[in-house]
The first five atom37 places (N, CA, C, CB, O) and aatype in JSON, in Angstrom:
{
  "aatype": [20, 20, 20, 20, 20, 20, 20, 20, 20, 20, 20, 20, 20, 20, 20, 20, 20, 20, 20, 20, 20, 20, 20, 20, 20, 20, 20, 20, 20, 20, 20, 20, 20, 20, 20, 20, 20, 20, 20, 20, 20, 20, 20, 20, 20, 20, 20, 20, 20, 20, 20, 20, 20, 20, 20, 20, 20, 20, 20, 20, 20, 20, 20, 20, 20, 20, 20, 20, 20, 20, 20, 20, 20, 20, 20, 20, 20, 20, 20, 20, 20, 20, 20, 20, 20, 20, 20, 20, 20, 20, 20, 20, 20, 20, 20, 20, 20, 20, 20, 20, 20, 20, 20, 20, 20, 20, 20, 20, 20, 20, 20, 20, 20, 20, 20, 20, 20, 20, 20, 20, 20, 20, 20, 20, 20, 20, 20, 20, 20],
  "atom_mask": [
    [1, 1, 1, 1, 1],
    [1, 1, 1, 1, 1],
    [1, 1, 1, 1, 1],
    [1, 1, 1, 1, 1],
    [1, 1, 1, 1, 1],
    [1, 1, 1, 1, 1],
    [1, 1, 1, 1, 1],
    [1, 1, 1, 1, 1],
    [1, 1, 1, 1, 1],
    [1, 1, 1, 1, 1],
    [1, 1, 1, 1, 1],
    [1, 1, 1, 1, 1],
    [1, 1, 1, 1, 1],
    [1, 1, 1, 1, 1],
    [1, 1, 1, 1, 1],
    [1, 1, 1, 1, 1],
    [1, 1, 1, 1, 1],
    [1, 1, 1, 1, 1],
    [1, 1, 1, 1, 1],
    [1, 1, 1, 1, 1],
    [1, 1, 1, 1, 1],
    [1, 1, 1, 1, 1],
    [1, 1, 1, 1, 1],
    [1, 1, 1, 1, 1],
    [1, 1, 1, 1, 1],
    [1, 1, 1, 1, 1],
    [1, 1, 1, 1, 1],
    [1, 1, 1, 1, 1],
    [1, 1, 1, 1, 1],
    [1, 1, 1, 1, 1],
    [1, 1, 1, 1, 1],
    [1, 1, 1, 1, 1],
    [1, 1, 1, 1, 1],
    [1, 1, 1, 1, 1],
    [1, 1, 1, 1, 1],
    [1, 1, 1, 1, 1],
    [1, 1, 1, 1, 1],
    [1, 1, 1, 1, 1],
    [1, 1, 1, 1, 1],
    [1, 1, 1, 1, 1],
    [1, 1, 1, 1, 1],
    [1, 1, 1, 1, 1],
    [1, 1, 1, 1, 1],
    [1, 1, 1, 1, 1],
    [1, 1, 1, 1, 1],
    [1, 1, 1, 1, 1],
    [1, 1, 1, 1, 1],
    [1, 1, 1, 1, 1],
    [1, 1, 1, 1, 1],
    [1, 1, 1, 1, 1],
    [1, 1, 1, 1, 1],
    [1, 1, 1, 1, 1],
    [1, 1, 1, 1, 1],
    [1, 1, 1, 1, 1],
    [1, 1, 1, 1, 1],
    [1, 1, 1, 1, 1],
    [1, 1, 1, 1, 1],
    [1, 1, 1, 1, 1],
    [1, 1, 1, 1, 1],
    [1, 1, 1, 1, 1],
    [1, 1, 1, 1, 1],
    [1, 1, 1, 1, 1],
    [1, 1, 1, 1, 1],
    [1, 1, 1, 1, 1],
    [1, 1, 1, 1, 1],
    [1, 1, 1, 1, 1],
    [1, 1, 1, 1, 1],
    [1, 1, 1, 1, 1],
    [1, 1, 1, 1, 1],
    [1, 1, 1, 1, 1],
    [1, 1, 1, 1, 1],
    [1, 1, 1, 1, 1],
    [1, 1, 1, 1, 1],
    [1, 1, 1, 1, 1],
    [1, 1, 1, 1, 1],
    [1, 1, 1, 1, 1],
    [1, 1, 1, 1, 1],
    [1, 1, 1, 1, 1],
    [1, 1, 1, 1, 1],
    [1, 1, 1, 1, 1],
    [1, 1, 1, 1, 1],
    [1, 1, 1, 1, 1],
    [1, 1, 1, 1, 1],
    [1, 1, 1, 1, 1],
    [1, 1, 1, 1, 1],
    [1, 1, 1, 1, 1],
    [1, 1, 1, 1, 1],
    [1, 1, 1, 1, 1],
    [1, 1, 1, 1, 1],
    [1, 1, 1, 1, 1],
    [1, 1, 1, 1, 1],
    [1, 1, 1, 1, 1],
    [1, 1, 1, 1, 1],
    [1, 1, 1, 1, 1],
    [1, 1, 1, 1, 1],
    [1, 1, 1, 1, 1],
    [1, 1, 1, 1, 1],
    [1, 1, 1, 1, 1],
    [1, 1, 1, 1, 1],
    [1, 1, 1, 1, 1],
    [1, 1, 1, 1, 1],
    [1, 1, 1, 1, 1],
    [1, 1, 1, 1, 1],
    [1, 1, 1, 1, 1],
    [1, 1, 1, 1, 1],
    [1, 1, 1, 1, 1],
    [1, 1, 1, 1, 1],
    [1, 1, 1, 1, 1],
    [1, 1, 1, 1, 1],
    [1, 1, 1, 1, 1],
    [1, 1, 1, 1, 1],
    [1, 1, 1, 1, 1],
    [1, 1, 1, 1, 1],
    [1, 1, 1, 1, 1],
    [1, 1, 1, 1, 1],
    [1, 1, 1, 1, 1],
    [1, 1, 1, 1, 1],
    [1, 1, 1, 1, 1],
    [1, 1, 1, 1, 1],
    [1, 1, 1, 1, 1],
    [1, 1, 1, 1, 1],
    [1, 1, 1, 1, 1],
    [1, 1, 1, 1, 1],
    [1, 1, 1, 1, 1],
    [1, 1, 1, 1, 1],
    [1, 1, 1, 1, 1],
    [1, 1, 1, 1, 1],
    [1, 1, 1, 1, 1],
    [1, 1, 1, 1, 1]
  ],
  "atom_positions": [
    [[0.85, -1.17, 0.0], [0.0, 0.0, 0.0], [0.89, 1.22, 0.0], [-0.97, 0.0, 1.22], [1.63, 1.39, 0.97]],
    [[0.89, 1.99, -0.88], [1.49, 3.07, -1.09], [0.99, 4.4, -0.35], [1.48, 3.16, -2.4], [-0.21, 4.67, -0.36]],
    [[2.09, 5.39, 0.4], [1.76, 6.11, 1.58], [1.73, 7.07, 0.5], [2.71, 6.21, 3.0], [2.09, 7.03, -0.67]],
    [[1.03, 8.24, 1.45], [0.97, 9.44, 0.53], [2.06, 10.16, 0.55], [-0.05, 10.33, 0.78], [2.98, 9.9, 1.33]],
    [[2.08, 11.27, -0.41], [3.57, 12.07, -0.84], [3.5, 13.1, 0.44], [3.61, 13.07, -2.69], [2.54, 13.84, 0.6]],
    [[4.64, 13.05, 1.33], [4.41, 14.15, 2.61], [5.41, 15.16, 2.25], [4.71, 13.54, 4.31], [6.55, 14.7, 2.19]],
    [[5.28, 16.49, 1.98], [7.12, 17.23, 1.92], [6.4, 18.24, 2.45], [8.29, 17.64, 0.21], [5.27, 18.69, 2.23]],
    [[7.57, 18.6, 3.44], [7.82, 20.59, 3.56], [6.16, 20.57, 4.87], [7.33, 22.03, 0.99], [5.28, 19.74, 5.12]],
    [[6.56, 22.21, 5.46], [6.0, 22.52, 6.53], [4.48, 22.84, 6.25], [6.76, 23.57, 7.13], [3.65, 22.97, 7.14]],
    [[4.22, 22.96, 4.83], [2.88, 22.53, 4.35], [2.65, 21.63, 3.42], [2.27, 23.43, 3.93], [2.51, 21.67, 2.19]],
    [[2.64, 20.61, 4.43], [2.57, 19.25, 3.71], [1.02, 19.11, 3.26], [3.07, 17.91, 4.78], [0.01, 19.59, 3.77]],
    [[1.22, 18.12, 1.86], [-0.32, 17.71, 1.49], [0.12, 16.01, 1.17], [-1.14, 18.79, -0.17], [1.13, 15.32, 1.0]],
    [[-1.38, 15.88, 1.21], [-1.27, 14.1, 0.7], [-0.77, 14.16, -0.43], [-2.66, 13.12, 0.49], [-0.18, 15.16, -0.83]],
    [[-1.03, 12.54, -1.46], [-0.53, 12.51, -2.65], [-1.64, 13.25, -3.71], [-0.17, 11.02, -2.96], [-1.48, 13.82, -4.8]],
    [[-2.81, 12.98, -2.88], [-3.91, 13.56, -3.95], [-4.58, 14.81, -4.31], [-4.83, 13.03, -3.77], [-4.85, 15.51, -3.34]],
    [[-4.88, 15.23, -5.34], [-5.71, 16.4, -5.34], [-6.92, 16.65, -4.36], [-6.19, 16.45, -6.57], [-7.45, 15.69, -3.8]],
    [[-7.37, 17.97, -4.15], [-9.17, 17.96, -3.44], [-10.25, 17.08, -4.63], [-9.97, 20.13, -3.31], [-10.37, 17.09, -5.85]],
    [[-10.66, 16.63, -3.91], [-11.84, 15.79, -4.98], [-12.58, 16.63, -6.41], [-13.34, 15.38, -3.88], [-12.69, 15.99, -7.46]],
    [[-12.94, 17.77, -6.34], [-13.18, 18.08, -7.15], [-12.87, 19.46, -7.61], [-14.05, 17.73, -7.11], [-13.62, 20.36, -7.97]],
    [[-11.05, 19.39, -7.47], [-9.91, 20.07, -8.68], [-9.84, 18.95, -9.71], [-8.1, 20.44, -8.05], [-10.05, 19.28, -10.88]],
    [[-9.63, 17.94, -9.5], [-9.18, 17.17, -10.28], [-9.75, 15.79, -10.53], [-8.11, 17.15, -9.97], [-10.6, 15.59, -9.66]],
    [[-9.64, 14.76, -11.32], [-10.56, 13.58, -11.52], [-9.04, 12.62, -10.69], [-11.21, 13.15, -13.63], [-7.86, 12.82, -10.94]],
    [[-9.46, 11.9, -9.96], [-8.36, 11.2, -9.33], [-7.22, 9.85, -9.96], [-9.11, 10.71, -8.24], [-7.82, 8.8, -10.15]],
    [[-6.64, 9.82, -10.08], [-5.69, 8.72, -10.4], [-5.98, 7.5, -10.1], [-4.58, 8.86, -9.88], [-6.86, 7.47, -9.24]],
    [[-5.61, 6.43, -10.45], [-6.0, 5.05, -10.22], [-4.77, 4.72, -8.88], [-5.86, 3.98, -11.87], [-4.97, 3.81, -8.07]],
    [[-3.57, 5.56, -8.85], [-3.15, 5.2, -7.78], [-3.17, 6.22, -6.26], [-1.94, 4.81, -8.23], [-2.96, 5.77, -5.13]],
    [[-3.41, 7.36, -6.51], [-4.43, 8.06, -5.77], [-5.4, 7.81, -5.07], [-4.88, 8.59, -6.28], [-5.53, 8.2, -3.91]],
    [[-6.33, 7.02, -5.8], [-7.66, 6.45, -5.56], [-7.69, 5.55, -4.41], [-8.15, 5.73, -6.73], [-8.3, 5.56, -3.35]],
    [[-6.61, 4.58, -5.1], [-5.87, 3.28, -4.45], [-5.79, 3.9, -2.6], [-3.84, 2.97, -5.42], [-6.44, 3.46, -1.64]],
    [[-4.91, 4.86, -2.62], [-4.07, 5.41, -1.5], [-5.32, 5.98, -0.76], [-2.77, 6.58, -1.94], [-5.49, 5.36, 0.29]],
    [[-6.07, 6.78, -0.92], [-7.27, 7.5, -0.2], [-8.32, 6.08, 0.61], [-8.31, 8.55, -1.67], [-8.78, 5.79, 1.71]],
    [[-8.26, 5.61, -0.64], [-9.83, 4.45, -0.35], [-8.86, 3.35, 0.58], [-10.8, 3.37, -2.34], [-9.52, 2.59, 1.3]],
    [[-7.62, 3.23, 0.63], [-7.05, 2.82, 1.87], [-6.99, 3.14, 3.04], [-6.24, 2.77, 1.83], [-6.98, 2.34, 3.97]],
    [[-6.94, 4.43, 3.14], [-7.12, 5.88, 4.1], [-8.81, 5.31, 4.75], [-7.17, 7.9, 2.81], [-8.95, 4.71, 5.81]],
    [[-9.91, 5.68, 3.81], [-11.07, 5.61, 4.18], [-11.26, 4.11, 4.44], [-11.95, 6.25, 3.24], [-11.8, 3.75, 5.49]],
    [[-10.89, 3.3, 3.63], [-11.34, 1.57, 4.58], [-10.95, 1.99, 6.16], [-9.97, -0.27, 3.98], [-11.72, 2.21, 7.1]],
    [[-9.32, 2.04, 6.11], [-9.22, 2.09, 7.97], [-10.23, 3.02, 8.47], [-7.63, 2.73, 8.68], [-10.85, 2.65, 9.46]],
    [[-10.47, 4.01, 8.04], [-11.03, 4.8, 9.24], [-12.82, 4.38, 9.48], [-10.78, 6.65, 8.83], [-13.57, 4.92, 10.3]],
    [[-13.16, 3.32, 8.56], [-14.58, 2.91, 8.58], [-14.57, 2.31, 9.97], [-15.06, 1.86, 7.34], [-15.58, 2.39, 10.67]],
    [[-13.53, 1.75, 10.37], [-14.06, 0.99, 11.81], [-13.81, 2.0, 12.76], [-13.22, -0.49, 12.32], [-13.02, 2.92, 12.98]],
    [[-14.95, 1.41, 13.28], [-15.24, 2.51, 14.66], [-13.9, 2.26, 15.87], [-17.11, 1.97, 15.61], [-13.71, 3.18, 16.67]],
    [[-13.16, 1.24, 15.93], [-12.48, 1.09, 16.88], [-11.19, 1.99, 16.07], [-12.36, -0.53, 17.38], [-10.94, 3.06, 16.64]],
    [[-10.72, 1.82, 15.39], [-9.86, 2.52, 14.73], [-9.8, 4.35, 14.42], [-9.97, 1.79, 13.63], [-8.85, 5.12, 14.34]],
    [[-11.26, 4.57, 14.3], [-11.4, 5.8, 14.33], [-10.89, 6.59, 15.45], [-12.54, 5.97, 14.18], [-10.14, 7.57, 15.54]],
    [[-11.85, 5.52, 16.65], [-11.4, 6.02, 17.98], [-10.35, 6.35, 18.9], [-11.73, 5.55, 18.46], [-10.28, 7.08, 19.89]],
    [[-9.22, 5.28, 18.0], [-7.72, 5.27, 18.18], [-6.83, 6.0, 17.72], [-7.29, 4.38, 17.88], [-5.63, 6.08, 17.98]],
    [[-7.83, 6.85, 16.64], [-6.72, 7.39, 15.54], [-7.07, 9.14, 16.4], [-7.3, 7.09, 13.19], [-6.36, 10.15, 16.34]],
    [[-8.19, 8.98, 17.05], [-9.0, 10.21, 17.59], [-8.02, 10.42, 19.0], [-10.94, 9.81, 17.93], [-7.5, 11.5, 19.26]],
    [[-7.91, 9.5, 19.65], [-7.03, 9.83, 20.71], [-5.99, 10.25, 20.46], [-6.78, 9.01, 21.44], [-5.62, 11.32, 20.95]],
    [[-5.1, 9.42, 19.46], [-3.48, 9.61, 19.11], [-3.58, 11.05, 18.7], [-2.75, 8.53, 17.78], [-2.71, 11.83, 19.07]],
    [[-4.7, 11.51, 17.88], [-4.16, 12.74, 17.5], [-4.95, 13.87, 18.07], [-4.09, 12.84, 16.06], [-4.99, 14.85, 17.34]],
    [[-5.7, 13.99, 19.4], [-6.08, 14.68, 20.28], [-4.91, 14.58, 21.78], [-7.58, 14.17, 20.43], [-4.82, 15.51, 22.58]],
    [[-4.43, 13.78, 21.84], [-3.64, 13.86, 22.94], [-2.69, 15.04, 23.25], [-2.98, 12.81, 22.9], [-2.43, 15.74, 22.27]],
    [[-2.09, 15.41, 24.45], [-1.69, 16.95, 24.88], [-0.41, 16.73, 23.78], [-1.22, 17.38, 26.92], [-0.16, 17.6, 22.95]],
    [[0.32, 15.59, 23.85], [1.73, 15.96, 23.47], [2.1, 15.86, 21.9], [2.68, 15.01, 24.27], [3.24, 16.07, 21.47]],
    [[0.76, 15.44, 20.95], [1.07, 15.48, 19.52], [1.12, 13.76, 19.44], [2.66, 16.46, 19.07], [1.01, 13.08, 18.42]],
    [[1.31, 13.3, 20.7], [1.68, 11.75, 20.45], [0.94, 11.04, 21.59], [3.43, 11.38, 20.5], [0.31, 11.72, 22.4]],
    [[1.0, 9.81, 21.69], [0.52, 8.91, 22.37], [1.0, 7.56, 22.28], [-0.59, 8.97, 22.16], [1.23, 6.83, 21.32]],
    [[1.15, 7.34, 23.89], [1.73, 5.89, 24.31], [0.9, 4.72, 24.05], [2.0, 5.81, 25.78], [0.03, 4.62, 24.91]],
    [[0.87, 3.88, 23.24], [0.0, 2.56, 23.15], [-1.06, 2.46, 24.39], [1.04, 1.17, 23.2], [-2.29, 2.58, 24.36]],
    [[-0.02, 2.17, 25.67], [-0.93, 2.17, 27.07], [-1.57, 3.06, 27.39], [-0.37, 2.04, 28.15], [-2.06, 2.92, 28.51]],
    [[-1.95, 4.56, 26.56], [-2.61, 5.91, 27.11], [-3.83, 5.58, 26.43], [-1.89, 7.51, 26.7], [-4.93, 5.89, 26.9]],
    [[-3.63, 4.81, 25.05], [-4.97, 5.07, 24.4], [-5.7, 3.51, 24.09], [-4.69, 6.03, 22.86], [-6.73, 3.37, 23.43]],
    [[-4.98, 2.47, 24.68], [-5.51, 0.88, 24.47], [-7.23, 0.58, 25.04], [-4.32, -0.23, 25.55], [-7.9, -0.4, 24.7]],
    [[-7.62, 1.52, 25.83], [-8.78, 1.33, 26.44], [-10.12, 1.97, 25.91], [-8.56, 1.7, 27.64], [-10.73, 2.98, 26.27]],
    [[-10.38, 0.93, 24.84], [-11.09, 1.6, 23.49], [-12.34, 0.0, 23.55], [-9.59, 1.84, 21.55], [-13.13, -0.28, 22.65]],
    [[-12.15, -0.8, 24.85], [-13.04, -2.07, 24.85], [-12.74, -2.91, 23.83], [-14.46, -1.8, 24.74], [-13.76, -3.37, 23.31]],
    [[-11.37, -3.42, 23.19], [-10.92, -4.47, 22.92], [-9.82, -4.49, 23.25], [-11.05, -4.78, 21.92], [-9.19, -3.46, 23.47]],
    [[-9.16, -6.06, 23.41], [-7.85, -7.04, 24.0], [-6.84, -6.18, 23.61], [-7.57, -8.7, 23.3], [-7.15, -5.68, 22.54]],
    [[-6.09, -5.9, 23.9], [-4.7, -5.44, 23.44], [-4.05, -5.71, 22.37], [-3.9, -5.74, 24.14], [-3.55, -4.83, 21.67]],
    [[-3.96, -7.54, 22.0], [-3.73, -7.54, 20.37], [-4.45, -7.0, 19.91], [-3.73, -8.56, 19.62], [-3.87, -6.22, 19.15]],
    [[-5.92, -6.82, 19.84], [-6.96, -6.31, 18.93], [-6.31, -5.02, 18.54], [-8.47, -6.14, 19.59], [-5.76, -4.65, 17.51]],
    [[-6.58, -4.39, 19.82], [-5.59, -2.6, 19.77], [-4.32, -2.27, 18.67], [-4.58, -2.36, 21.47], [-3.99, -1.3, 17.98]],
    [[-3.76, -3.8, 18.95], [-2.11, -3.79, 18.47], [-2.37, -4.02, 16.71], [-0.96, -5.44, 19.36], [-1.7, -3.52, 15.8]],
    [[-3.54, -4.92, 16.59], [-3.95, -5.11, 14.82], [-4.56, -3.77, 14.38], [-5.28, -6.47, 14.43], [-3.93, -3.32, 13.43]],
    [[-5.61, -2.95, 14.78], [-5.99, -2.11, 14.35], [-5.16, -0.44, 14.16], [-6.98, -2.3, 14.99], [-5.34, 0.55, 13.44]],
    [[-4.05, -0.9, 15.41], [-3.0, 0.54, 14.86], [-1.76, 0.12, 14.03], [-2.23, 1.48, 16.3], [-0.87, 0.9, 13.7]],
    [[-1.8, -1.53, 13.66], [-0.9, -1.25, 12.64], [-1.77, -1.26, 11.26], [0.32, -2.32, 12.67], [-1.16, -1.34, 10.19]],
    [[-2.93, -1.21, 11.27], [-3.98, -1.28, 9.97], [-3.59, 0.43, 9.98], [-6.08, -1.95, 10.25], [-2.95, 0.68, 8.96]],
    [[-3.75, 1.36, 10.63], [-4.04, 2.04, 10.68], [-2.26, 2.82, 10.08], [-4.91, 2.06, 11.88], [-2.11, 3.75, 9.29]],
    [[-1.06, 1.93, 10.88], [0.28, 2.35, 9.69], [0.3, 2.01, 8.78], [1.49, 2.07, 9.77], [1.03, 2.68, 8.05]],
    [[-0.24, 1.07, 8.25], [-0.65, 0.78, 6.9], [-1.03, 1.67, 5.9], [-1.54, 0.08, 6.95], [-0.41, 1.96, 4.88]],
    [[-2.02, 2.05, 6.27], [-3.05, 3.31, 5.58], [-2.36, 4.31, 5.69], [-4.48, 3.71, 6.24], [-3.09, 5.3, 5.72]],
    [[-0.89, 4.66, 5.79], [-0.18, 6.1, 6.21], [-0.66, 7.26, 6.77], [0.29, 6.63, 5.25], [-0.17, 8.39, 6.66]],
    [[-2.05, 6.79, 7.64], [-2.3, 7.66, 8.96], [-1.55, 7.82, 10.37], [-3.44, 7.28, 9.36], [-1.53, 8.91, 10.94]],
    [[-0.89, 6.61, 10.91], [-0.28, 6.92, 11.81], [1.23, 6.36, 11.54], [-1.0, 6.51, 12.94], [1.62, 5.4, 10.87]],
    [[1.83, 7.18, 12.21], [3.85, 7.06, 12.07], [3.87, 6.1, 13.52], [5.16, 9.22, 12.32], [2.84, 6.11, 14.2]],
    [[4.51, 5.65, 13.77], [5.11, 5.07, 15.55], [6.57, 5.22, 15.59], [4.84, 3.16, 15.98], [7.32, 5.8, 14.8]],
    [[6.83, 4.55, 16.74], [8.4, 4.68, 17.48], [8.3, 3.95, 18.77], [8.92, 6.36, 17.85], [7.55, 4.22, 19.71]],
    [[9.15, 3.01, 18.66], [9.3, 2.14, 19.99], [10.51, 3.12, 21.17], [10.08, 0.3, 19.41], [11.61, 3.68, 21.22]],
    [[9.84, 2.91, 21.61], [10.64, 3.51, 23.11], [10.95, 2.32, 24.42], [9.44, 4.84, 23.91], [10.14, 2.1, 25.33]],
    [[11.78, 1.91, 24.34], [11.77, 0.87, 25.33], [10.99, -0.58, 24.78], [11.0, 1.52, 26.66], [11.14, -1.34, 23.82]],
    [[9.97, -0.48, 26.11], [8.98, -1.53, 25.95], [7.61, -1.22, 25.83], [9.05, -2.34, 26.93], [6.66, -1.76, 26.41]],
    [[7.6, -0.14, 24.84], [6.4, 0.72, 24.6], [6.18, 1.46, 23.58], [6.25, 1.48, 25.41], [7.17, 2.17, 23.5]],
    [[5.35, 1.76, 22.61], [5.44, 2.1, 20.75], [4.45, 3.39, 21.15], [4.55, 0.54, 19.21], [3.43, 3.4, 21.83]],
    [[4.94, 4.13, 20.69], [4.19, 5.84, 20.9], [4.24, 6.0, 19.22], [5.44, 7.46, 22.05], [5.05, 5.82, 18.32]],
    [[2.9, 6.44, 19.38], [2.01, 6.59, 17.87], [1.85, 8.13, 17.54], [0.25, 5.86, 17.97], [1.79, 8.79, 18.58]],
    [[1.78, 8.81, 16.49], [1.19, 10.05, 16.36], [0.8, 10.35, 14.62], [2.31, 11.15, 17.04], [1.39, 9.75, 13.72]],
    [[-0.16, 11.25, 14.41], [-0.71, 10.96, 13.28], [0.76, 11.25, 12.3], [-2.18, 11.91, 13.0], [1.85, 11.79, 12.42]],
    [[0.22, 10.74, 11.61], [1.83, 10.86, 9.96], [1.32, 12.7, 9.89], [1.26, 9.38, 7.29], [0.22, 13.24, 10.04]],
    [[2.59, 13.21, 9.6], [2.49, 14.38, 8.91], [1.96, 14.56, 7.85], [3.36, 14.79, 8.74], [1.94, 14.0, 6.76]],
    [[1.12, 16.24, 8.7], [0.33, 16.6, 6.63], [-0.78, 15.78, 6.47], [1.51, 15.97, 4.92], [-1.43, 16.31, 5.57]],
    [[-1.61, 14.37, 7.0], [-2.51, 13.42, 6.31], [-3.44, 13.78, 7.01], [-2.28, 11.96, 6.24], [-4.4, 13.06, 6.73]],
    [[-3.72, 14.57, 7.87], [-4.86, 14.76, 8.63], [-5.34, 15.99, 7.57], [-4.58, 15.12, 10.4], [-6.16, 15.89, 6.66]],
    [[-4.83, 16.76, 7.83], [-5.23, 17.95, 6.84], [-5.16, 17.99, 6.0], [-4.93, 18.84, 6.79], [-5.73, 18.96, 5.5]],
    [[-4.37, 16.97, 4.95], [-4.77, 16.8, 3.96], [-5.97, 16.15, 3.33], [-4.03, 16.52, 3.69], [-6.48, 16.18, 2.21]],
    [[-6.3, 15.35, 4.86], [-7.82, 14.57, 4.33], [-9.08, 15.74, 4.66], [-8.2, 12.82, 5.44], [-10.03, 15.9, 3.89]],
    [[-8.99, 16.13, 5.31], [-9.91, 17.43, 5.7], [-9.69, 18.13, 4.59], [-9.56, 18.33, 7.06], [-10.8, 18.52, 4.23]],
    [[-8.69, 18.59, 3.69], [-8.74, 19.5, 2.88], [-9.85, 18.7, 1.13], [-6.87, 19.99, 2.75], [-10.66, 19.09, 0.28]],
    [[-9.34, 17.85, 1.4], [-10.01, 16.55, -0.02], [-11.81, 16.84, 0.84], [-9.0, 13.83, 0.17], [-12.49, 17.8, 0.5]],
    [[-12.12, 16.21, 1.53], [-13.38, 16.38, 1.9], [-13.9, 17.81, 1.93], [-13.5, 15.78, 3.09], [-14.99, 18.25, 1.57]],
    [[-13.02, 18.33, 2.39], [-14.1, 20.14, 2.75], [-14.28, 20.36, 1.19], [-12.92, 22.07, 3.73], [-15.4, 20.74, 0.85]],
    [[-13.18, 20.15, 0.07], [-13.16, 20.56, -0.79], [-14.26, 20.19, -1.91], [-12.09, 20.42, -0.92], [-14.68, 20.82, -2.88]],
    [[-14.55, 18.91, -1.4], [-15.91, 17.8, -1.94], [-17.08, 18.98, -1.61], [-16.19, 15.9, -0.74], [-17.8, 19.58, -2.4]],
    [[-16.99, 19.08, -0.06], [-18.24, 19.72, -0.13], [-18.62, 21.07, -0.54], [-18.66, 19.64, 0.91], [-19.77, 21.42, -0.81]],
    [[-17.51, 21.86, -0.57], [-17.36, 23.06, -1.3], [-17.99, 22.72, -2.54], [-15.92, 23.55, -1.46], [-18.87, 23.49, -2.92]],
    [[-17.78, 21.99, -3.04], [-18.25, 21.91, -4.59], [-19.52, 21.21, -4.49], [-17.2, 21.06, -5.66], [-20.2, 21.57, -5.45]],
    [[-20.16, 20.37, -3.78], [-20.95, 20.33, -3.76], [-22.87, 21.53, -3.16], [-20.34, 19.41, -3.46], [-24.05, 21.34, -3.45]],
    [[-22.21, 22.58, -2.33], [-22.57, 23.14, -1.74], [-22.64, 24.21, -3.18], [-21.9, 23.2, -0.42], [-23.78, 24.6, -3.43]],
    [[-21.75, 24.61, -3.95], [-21.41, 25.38, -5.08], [-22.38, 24.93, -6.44], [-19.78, 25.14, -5.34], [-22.76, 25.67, -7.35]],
    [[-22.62, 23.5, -6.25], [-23.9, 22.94, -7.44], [-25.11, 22.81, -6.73], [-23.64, 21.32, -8.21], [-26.09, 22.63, -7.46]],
    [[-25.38, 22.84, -5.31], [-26.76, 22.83, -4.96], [-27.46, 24.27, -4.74], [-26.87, 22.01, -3.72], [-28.63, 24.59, -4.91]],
    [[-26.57, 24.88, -4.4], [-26.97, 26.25, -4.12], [-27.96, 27.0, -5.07], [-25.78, 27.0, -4.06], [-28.92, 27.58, -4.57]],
    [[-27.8, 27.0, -6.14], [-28.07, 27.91, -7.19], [-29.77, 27.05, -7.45], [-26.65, 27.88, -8.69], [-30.7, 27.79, -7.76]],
    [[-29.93, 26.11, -7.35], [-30.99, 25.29, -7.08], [-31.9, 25.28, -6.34], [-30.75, 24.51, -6.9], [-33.01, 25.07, -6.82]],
    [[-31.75, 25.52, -4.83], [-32.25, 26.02, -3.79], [-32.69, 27.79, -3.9], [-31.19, 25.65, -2.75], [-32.88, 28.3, -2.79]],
    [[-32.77, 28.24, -4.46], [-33.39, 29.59, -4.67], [-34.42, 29.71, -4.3], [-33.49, 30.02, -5.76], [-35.28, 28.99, -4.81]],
    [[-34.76, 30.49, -3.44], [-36.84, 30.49, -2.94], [-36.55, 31.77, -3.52], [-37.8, 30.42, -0.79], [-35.55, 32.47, -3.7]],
    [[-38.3, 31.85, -3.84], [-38.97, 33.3, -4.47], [-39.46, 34.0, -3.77], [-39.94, 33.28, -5.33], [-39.95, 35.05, -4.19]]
  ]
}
């Protein structure tokens, strides 16, 4: 699974906003990898802590208590490095997670940008007299 393109202090994913551009077949690939992980609710929730936490990061043991086993925890945040949402780093006897650079906002920027354009073709439609 191919991670997205991250460079520089305004980083973006690999892909365009949804509707600048018609998407790539390996683009496509990379996003709809992005969106499978984040369909599960346990994963969401994991990906929600790691990147709400005070320090930018989070210790495996800060955010495991999401009501599944610990392997479970341990399969769904490496689904989740998979999908080049979260980076890690072992420290000892303990893997501290934090979201990958640039992919958060770059996915917020692809979606807002969806709805921008969608909001931009309904509008003119919605006209009351």
């Amino acid at each position: 699974m191919p991670t997205p393109h991250i460079s520089g202090p305004t980083a973006t994913a690999c892909c365009p906003p949804i509707a600048t551009a018609a998407l790539s077949e390996g683009d496509a690939e990379t996003m709809a990898a992005m969106f499978k992980a984040l369909s599960d609710p346990v994963r969401l929730r994991l990906l929600s802590r790691v990147a709400s936490h005070p320090n930018g990061e989070a210790c495996v043991c800060d955010i495991a208590d999401v009501g599944v086993s610990q392997p479970t925890v341990s399969h769904h945040l490496k689904k989740l490095r998979e999908a080049g949402l979260l980076t890690s780093e072992r420290r000892g006897t303990w893997v501290y997670y934090r979201p990958a650079p640039g992919v958060l906002a770059a996915l917020g920027e692809f979606l807002a940008d969806a709805e921008k354009a969608g909001k931009e073709e309904i509008a003119p439609a919605v006209q009351v007299s």
